[in-house]
N, C-alpha and C positions, 0 to 999 in steps of 0.2 A: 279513914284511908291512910291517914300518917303515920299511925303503929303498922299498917301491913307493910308499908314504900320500908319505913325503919328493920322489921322481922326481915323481909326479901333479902337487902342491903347486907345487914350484919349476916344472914346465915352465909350469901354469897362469899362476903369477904371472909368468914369462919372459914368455909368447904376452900377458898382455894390456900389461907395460910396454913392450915394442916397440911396441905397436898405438896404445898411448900418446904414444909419440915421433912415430911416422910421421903422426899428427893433427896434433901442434904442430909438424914440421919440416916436410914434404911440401907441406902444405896442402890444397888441393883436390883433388876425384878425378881420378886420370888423370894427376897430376904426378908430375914425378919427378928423383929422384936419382939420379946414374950414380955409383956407385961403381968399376966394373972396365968402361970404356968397352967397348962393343961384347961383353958379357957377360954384366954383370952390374946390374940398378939396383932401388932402393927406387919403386915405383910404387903410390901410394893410391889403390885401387879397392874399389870397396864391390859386395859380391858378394851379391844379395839370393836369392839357389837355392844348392843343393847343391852337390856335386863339379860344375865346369866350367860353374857358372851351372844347370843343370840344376833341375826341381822350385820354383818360385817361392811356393809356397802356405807362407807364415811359418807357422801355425798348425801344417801338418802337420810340416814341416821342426825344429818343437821338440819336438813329441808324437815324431817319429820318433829325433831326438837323444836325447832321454833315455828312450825305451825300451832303445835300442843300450847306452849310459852303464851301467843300472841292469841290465841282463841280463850284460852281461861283467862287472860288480861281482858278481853273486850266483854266475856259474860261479868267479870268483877266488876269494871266500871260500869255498867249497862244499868240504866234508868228503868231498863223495863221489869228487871228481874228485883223482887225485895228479898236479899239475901244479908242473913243477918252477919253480925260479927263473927259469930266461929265457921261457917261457911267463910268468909271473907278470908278469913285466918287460914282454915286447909286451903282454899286456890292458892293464896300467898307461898304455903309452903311449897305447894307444886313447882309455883314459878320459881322460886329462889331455888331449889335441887334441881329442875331441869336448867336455867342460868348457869350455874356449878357447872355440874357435867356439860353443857354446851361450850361454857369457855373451855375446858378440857381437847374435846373435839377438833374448834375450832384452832387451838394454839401448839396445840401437842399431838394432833392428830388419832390419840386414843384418851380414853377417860382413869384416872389414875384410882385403883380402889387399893383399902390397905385396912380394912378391923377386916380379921380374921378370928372369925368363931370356932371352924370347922375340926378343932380339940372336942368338941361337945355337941356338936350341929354339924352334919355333910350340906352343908352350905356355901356357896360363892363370896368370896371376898365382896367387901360392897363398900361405901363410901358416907362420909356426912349427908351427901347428897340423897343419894338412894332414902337415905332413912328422911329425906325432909319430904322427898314426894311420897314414902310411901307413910306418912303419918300425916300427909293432908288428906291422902283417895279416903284414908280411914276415917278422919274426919269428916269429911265430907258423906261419905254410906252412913254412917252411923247418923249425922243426923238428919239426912234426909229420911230415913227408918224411923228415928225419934218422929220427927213430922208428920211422916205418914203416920203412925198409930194414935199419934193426938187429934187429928183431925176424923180418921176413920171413930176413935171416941168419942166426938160431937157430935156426931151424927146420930 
């Protein structure tokens, strides 16, 4: 449980000192830095909804963040459930990207996103964060899949 408390901690504090930079570097919303022309760039966009702008109501958008937050924290710690290290590992990442974007929310009243792919992807700008939840949910499918077909193999 002390590498996951460590991973949450560091990606938090990672997600908000980028968000930090890309204020004082970028500037205003909607600017941008090209890093990898035609690929890749830092683009400040202030994203006041959920996943893809979606859901604009702040109030609910933090009530629903930290129900999410606080119910994968209580299945992580929970005695009843034997859930091994890389399940442990994607809830961690859940928590830590929803963390992120919640202190956003809560401080700045929208969530700051800024890797802009959409040179090569019609994609929505998205954040450190976005990618920590969404490479726990994949951990997490994946190996409850893996599980399932090694057990449905014992059989």
């Amino acid at each position: 449980m002390k590498k996951n408390i460590i991973v949450i901690f560091f990606i938090i504090v990672l997600d908000q000192l980028i968000k930090y930079v890309i204020l004082k570097t970028v500037g205003s919303s909607n600017e941008s830095i090209i890093l990898i022309p035609n690929v890749l760039a830092l683009t400040y966009t202030k994203n006041v909804g959920a996943a893809f702008g979606m859901f604009v109501e702040r109030i609910f958008l933090i009530g629903l963040n930290l129900m999410i937050i606080f119910f994968v924290i209580k299945i992580m710690v929970s005695k009843k459930y034997n859930f091994g290290k890389i399940e442990k590992m994607g809830m961690s990442l859940i928590v830590a990207g929803g963390t992120g974007n919640l202190i956003d929310r809560l401080f700045r009243g929208y969530v700051i996103d800024y890797i802009d792919i959409t040179q090569i992807f019609n994609y929505p700008i998205f954040n450190l964060a976005d990618i920590s939840i969404v490479l726990g949910v994949i951990i997490i499918i994946v190996t409850i899949i893996i599980n399932t077909i090694k057990s449905q193999e014992k059989m």
